[in-house]
MARKE-639774 format. One record per residue: x, y, z of N, C-alpha, C in turn; residue number from 1. Coordinates in Angstrom, 2 decimals, padded with zeros to 5 digits. Layout:
// MARKE-639774
PT / X / Y / Z / X / Y / Z / X / Y / Z / NUM $
...
END
This chain:
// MARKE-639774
PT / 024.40 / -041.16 / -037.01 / 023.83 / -039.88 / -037.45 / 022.58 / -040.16 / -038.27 / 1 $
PT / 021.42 / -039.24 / -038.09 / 020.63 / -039.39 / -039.00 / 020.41 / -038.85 / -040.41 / 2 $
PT / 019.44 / -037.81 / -040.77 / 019.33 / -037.22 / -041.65 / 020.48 / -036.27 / -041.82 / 3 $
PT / 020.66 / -035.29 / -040.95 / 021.90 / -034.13 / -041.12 / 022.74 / -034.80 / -040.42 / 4 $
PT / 024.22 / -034.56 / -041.00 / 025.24 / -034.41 / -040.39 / 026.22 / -033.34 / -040.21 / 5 $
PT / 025.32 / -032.01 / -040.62 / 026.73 / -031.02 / -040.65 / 025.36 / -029.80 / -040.03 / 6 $
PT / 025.74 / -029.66 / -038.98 / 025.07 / -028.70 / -037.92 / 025.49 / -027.06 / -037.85 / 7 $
PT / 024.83 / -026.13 / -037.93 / 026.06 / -024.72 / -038.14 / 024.98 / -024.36 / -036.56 / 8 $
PT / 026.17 / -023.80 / -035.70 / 025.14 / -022.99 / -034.51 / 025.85 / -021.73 / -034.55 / 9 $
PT / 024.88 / -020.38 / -034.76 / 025.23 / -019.28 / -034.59 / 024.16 / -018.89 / -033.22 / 10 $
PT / 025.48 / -017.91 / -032.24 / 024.70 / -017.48 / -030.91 / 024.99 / -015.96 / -030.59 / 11 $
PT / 024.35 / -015.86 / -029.14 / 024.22 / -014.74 / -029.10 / 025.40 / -015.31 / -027.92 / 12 $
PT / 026.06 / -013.84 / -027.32 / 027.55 / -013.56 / -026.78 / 026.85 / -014.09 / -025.57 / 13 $
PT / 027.63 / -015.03 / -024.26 / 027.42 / -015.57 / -023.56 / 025.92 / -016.49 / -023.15 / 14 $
PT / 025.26 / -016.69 / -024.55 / 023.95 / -017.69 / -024.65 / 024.33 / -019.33 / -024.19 / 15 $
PT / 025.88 / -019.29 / -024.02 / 026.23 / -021.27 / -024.58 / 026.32 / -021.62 / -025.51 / 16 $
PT / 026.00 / -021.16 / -027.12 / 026.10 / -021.87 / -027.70 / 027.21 / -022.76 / -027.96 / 17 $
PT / 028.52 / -022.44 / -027.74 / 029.59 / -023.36 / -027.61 / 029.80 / -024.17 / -026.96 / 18 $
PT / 029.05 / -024.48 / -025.37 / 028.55 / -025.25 / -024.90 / 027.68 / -026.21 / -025.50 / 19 $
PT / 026.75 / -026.01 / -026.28 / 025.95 / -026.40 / -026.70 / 026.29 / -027.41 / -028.07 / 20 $
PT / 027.13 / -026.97 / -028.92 / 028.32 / -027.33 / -029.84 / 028.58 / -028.42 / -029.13 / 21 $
PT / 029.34 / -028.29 / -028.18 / 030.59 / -029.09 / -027.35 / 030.02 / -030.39 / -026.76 / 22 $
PT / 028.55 / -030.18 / -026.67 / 027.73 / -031.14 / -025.94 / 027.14 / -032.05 / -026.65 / 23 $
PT / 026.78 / -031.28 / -027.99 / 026.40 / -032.21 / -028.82 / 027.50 / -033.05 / -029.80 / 24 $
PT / 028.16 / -032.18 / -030.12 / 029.63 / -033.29 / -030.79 / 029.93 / -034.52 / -029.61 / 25 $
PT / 029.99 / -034.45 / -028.40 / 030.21 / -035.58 / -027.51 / 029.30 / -036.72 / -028.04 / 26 $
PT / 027.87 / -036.39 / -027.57 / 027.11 / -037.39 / -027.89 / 026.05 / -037.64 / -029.34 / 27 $
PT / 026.66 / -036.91 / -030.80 / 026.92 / -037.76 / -031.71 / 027.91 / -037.87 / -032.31 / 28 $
PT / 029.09 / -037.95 / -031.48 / 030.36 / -038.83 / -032.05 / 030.96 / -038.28 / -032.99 / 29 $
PT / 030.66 / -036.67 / -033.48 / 031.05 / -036.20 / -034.51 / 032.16 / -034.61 / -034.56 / 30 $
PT / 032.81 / -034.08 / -035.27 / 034.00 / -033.27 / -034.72 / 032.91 / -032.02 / -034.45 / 31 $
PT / 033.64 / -031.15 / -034.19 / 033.17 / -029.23 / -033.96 / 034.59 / -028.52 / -034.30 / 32 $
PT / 033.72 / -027.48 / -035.01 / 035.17 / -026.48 / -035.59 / 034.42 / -025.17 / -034.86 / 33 $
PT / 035.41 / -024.84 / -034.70 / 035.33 / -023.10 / -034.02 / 036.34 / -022.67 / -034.43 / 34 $
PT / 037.12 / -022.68 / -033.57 / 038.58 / -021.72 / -033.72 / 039.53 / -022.68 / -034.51 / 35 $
PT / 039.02 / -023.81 / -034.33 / 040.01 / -025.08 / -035.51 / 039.55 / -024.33 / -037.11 / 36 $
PT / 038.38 / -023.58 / -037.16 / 038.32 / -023.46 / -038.54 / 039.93 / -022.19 / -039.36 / 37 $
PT / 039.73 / -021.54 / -038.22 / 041.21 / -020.20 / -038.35 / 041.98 / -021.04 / -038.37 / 38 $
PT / 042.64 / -022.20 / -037.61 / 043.30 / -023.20 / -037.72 / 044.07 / -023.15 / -039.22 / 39 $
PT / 042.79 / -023.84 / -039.99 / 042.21 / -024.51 / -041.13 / 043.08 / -023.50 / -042.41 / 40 $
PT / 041.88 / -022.27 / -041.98 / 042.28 / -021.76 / -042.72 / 044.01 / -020.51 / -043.23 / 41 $
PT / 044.12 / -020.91 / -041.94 / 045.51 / -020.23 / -042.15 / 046.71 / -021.12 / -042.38 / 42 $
PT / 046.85 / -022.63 / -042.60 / 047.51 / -023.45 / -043.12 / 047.16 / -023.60 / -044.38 / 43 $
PT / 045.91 / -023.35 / -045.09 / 045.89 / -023.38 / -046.17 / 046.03 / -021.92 / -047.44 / 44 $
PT / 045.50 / -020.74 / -046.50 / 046.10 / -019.66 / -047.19 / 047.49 / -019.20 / -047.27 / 45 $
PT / 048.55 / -019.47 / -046.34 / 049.36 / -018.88 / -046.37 / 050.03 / -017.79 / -045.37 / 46 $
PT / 048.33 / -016.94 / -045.01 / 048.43 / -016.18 / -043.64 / 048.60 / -016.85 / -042.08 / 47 $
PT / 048.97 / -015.90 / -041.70 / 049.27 / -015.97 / -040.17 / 047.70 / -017.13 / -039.29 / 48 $
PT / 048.23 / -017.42 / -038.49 / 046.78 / -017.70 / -037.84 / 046.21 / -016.36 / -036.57 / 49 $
PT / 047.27 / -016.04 / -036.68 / 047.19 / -014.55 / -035.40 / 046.30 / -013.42 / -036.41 / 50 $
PT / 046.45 / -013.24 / -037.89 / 045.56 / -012.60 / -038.28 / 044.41 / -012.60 / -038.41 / 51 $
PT / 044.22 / -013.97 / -038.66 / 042.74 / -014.91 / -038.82 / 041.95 / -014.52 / -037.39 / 52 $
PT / 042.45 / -014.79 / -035.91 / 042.12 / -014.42 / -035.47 / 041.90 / -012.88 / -035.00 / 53 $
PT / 042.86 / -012.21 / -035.02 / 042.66 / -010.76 / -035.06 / 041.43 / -010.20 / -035.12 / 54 $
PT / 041.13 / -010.72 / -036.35 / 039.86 / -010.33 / -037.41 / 038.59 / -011.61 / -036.88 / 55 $
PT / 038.53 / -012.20 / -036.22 / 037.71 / -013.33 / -036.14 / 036.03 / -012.34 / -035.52 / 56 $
PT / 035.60 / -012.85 / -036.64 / 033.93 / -012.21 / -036.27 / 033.79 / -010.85 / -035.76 / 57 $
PT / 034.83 / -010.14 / -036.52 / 034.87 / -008.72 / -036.09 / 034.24 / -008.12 / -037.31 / 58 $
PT / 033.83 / -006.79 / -036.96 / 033.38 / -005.98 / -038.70 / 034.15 / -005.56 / -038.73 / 59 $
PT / 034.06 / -005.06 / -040.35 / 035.09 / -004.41 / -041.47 / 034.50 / -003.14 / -041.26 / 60 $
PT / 033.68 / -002.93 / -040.91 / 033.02 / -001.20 / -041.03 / 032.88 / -000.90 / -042.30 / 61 $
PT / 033.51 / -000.78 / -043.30 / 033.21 / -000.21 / -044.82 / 034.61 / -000.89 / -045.65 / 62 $
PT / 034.52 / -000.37 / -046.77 / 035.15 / -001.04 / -047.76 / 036.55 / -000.12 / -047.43 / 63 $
PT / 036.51 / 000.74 / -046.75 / 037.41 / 001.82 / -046.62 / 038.39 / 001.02 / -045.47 / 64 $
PT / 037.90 / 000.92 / -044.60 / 038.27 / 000.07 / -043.63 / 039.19 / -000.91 / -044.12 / 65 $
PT / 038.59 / -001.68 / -044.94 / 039.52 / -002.70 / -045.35 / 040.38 / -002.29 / -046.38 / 66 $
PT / 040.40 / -001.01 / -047.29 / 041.73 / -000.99 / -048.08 / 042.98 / -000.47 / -046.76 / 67 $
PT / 042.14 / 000.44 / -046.09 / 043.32 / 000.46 / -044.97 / 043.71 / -000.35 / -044.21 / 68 $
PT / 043.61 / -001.82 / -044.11 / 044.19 / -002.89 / -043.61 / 045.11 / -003.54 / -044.59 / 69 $
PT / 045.40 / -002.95 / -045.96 / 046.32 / -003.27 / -046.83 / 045.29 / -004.20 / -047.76 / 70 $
PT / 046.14 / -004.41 / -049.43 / 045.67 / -005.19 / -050.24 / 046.86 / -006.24 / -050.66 / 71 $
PT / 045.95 / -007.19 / -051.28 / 047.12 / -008.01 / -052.00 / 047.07 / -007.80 / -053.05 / 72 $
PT / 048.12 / -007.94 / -053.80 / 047.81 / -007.58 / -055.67 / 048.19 / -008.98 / -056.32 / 73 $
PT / 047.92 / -009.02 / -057.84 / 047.97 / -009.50 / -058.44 / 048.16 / -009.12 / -059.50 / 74 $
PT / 049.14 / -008.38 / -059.90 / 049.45 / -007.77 / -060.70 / 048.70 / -006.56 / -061.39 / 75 $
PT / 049.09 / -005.82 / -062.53 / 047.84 / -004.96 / -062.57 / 046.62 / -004.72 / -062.27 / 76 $
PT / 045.94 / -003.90 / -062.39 / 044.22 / -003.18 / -062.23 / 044.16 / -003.64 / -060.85 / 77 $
PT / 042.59 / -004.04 / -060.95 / 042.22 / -004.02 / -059.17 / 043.32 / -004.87 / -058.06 / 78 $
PT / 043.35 / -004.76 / -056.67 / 043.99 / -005.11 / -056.07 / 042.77 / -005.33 / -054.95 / 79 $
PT / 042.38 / -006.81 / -054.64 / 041.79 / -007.08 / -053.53 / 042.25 / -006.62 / -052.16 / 80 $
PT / 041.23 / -006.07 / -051.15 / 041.72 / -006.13 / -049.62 / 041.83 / -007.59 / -049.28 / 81 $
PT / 043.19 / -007.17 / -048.01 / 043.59 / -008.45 / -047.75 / 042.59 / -008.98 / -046.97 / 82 $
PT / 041.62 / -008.16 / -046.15 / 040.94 / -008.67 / -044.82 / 039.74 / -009.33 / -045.90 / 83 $
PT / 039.46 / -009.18 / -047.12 / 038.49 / -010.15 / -048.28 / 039.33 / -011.25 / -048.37 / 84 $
PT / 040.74 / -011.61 / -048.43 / 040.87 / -012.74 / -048.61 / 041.02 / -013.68 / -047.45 / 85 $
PT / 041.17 / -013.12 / -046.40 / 041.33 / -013.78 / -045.07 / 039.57 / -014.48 / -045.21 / 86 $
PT / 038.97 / -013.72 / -045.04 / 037.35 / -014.31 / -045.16 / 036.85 / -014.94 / -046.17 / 87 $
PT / 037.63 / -014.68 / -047.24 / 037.25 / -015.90 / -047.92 / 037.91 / -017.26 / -047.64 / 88 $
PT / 039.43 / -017.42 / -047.39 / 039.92 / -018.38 / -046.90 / 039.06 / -019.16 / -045.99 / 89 $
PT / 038.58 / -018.60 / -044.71 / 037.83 / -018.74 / -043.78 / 036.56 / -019.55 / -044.68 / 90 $
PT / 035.71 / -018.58 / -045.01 / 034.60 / -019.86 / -045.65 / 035.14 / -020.84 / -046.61 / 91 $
PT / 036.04 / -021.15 / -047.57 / 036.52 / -022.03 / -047.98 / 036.77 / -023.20 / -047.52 / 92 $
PT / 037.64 / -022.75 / -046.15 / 037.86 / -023.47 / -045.37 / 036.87 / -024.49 / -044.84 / 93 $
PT / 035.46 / -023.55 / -044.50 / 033.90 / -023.95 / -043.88 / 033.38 / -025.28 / -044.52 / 94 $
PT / 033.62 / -024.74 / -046.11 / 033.07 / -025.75 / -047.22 / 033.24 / -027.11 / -047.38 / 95 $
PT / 034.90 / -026.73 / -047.23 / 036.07 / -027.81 / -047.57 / 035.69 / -029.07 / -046.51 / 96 $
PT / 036.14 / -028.45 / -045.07 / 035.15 / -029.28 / -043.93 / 033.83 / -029.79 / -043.95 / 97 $
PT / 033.03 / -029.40 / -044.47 / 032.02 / -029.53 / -044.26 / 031.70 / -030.53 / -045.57 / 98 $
PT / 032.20 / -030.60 / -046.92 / 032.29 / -031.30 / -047.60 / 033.31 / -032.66 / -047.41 / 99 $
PT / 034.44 / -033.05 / -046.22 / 034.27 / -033.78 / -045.95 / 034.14 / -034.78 / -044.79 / 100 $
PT / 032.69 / -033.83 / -043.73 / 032.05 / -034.07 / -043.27 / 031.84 / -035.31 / -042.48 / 101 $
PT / 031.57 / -035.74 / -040.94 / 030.28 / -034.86 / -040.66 / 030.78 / -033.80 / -040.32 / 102 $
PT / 030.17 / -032.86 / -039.31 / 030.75 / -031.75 / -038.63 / 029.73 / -030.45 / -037.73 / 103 $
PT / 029.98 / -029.98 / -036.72 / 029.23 / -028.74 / -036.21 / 029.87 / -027.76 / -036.39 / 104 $
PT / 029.78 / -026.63 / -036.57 / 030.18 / -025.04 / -037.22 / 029.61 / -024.32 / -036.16 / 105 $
PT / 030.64 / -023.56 / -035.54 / 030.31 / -022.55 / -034.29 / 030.24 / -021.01 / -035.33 / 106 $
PT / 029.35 / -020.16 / -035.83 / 029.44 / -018.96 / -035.83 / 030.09 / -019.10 / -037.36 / 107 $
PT / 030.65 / -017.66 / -037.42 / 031.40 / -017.16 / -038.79 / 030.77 / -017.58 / -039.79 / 108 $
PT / 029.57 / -016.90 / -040.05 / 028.82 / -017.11 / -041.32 / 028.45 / -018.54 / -041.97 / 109 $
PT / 028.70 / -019.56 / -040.88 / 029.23 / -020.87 / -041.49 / 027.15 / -021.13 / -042.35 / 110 $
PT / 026.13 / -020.90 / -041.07 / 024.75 / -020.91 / -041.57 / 024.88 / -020.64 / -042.94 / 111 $
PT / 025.42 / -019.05 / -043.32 / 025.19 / -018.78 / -045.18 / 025.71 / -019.37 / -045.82 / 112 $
PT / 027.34 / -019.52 / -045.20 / 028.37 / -020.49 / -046.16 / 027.19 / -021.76 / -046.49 / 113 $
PT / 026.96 / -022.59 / -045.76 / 026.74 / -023.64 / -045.90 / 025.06 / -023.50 / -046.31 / 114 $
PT / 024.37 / -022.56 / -046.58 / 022.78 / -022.82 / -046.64 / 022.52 / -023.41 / -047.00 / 115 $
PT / 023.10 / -024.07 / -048.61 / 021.80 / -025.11 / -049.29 / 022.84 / -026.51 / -049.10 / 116 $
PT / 024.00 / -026.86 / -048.26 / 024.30 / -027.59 / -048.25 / 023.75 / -028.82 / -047.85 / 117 $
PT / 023.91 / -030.07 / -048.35 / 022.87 / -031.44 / -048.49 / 023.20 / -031.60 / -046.76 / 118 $
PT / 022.07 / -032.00 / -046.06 / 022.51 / -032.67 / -045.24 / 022.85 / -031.56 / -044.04 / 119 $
PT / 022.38 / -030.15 / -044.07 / 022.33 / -029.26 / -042.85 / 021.51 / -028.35 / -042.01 / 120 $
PT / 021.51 / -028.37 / -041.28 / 020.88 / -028.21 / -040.18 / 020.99 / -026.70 / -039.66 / 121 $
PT / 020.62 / -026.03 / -039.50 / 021.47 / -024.85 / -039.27 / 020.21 / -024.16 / -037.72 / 122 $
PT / 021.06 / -024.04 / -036.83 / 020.98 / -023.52 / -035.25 / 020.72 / -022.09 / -035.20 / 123 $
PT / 020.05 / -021.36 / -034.47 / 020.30 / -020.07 / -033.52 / 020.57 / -019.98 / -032.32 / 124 $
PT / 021.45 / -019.58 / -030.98 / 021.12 / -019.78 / -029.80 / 020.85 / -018.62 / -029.16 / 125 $
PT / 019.99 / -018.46 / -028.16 / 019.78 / -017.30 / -027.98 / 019.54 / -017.49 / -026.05 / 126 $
PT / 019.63 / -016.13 / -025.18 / 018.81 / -016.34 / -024.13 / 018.67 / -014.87 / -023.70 / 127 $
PT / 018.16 / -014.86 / -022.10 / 017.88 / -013.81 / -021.37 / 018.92 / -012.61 / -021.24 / 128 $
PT / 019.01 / -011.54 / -021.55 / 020.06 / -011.17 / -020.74 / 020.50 / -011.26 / -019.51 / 129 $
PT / 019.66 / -011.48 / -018.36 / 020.05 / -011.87 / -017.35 / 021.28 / -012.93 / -016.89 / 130 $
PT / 020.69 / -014.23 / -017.99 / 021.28 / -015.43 / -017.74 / 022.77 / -015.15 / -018.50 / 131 $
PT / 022.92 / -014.79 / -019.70 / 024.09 / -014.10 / -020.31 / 025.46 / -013.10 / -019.23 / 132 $
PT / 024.59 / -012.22 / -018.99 / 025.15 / -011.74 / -017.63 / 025.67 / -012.17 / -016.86 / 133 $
PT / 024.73 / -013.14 / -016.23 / 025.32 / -014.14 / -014.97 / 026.57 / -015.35 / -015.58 / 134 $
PT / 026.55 / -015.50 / -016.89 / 027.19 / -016.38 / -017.50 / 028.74 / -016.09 / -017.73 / 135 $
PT / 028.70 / -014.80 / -017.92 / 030.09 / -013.73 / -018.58 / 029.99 / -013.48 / -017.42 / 136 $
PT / 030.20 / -013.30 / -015.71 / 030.50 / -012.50 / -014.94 / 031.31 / -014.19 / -014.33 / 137 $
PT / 031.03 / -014.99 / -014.24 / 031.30 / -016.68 / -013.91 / 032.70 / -016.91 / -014.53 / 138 $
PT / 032.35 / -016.39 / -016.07 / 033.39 / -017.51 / -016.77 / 034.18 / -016.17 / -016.99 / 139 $
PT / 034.22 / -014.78 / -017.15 / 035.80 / -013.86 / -017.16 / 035.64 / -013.18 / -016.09 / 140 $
PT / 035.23 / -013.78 / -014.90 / 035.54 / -012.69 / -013.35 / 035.01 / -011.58 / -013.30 / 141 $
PT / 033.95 / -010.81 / -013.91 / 033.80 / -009.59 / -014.07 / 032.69 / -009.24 / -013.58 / 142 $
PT / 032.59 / -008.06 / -012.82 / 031.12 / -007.46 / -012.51 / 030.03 / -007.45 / -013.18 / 143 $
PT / 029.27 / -007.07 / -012.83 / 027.28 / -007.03 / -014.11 / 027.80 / -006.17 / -014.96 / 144 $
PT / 028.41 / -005.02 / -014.61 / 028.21 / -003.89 / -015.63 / 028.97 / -004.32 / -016.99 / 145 $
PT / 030.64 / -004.86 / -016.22 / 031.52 / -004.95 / -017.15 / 031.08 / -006.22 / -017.96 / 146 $
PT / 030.22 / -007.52 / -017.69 / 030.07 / -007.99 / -018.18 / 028.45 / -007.90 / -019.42 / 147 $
PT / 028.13 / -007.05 / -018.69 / 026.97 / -006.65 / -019.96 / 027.47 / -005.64 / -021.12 / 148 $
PT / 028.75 / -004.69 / -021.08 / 029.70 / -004.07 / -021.69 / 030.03 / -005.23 / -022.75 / 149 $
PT / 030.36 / -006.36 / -022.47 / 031.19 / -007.45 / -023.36 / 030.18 / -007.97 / -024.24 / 150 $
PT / 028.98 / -008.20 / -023.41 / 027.91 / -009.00 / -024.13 / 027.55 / -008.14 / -025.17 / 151 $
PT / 027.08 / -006.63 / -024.98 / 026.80 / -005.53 / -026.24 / 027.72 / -005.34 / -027.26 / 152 $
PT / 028.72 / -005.49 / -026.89 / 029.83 / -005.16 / -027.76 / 029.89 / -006.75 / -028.62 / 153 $
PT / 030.52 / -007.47 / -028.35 / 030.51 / -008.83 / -028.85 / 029.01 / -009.24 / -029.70 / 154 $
PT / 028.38 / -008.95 / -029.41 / 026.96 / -008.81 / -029.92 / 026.55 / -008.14 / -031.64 / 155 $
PT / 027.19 / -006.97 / -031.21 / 027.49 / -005.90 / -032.15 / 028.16 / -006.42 / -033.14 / 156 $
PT / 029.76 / -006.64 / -032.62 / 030.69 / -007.15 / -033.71 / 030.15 / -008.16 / -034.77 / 157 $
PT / 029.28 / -008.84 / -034.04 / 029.04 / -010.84 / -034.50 / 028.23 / -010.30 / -035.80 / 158 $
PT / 027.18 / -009.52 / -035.43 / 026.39 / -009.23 / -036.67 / 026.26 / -007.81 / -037.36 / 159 $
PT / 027.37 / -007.15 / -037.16 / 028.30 / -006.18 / -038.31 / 028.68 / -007.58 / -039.42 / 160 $
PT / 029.29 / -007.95 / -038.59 / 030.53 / -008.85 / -039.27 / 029.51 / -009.97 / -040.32 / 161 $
PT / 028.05 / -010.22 / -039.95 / 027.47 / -011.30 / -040.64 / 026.92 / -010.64 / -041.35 / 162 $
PT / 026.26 / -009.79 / -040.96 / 025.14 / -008.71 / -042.16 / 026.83 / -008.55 / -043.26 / 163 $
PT / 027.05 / -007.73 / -042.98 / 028.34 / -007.50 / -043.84 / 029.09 / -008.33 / -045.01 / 164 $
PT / 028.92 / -009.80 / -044.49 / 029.75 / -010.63 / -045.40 / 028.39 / -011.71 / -045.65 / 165 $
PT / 026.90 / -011.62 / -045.57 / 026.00 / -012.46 / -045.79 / 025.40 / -011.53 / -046.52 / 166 $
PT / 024.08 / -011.96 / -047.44 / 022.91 / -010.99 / -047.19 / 021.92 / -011.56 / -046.35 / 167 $
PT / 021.90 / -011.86 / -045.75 / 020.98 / -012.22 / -044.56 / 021.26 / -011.37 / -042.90 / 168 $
PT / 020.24 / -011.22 / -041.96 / 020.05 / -010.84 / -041.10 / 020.93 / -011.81 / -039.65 / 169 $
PT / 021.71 / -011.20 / -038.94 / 022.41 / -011.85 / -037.96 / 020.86 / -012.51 / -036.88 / 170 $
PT / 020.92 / -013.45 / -037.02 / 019.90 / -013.43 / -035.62 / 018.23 / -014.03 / -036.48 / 171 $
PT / 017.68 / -013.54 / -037.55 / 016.92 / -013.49 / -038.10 / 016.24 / -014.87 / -038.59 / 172 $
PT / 015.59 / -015.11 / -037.70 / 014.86 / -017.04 / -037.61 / 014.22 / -017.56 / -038.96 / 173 $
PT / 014.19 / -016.56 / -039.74 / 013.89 / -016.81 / -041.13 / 014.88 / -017.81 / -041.79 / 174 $
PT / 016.27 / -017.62 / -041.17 / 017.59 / -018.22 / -041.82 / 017.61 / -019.86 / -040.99 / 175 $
PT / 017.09 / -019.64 / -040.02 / 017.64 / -020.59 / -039.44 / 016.45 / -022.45 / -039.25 / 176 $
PT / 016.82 / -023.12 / -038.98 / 015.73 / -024.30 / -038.84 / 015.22 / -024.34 / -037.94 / 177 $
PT / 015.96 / -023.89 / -036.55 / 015.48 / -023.93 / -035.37 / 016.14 / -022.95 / -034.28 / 178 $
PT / 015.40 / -021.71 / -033.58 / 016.03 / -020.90 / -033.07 / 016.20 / -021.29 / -030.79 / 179 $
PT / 016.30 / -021.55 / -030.17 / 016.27 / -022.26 / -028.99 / 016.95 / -021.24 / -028.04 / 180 $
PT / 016.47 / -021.30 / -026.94 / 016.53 / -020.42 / -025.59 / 017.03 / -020.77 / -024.66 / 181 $
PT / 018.72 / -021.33 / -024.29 / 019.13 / -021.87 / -023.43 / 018.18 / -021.35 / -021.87 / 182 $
PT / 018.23 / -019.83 / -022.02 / 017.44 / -019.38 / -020.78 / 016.10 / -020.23 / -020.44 / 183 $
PT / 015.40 / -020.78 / -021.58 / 014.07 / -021.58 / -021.22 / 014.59 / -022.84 / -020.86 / 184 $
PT / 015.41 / -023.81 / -021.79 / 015.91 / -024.71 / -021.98 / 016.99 / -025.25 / -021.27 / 185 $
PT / 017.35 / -024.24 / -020.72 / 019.01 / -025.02 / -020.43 / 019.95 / -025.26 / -021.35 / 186 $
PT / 021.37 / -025.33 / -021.12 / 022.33 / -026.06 / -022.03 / 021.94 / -027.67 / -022.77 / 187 $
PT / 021.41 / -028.39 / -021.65 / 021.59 / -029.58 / -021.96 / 019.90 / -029.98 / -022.66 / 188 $
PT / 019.21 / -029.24 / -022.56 / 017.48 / -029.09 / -023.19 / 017.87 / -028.75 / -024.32 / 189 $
PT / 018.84 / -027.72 / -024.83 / 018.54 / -027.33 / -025.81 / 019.22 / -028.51 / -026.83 / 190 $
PT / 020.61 / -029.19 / -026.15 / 021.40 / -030.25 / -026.66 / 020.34 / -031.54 / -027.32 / 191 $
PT / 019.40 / -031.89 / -026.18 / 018.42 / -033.06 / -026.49 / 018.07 / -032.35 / -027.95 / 192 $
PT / 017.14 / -031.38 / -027.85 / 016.16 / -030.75 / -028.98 / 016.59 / -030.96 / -030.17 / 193 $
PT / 018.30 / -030.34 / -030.06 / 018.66 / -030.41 / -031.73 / 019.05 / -031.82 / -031.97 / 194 $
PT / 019.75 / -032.72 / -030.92 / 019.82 / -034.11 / -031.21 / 018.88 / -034.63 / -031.58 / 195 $
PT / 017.23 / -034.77 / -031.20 / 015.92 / -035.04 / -031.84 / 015.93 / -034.53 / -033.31 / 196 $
PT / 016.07 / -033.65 / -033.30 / 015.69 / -032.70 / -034.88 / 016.54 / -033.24 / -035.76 / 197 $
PT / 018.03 / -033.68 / -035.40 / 019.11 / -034.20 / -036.91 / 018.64 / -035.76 / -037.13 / 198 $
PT / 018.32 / -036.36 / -035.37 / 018.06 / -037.80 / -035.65 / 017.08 / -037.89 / -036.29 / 199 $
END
């Protein structure tokens, strides 16, 4: 590894970036958390891992939203929502990993979690809708329509859910080191690029 060792890639819904994750942990020898992070974090909170996911990169819609998903208490006065502590577990979790490192971070705020962390790198992936389309109709069987339905929606959720629990912009290249276009690039173009950029 060179300079960075802890990579965060946030993407757009059928761009690759998990591909892209998956390709590069191969060839620098180093782990990837995605859904291992719910893993993570639901052995160490206490909760379910079925909730963790439930809720995985979904929005809360408002604060209302989440008292109606129940609170936990702690005895008198305020009583946190539970769906705040699931997400915090979750980035804790981010930290914890990532502090003891190396590691790549698929999504879930891991970019903010981790911004000024020593040693990171932080991804956008992005492409055509076309290629997205053609990507989600391949990999869940589904027609153009139904699969551009998934891509908007999934789209939506990813950055409710980041605006919401960041102050930063879902998508917004200001955040990120390097934003890349599988559609220009390819999966495996875009893999070289960021392997250049950490080495």
């Amino acid at each position: 590894m060179g300079t960075y060792n802890i990579i965060t890639i946030g993407r757009e819904f059928g761009s690759g970036g998990r591909e892209v994750g998956l390709k590069l942990s191969e060839r620098l020898g180093i782990p990837i958390y995605d859904k291992e992070i719910l893993e993570e974090a639901s052995k160490k909170s206490g909760y379910t891992k079925e909730l963790f996911e439930k809720h995985d990169e979904k929005p809360t819609g408002s604060f209302l939203y989440s008292l109606a998903l129940g609170t936990t208490g702690y005895g008198g006065g305020y009583q946190r929502p539970l769906i705040l502590d699931i997400y915090l577990a979750q980035f804790d979790t981010i930290r914890k990993l990532a502090k003891d490192g190396p590691g790549i971070f698929i999504g879930r705020c891991s970019d903010y979690v981790l911004a000024d962390f020593p040693g990171s790198f932080h991804v956008f992936i992005s492409s055509d809708m076309e290629n997205r389309v053609s990507r989600i109709m391949q990999k869940m069987q589904v027609n153009e329509k139904k699969a551009k339905e998934i891509i908007i929606k999934a789209d939506k959720d990813r950055a409710s859910f980041y605006n919401y629990y960041s102050n930063h912009i879902w998508g917004d290249s200001r955040h990120y080191d390097i934003c890349l276009n599988t559609g220009k690039f390819g999966i495996d173009g875009a893999v070289d690029i960021i392997e250049n950029c950490v080495k």
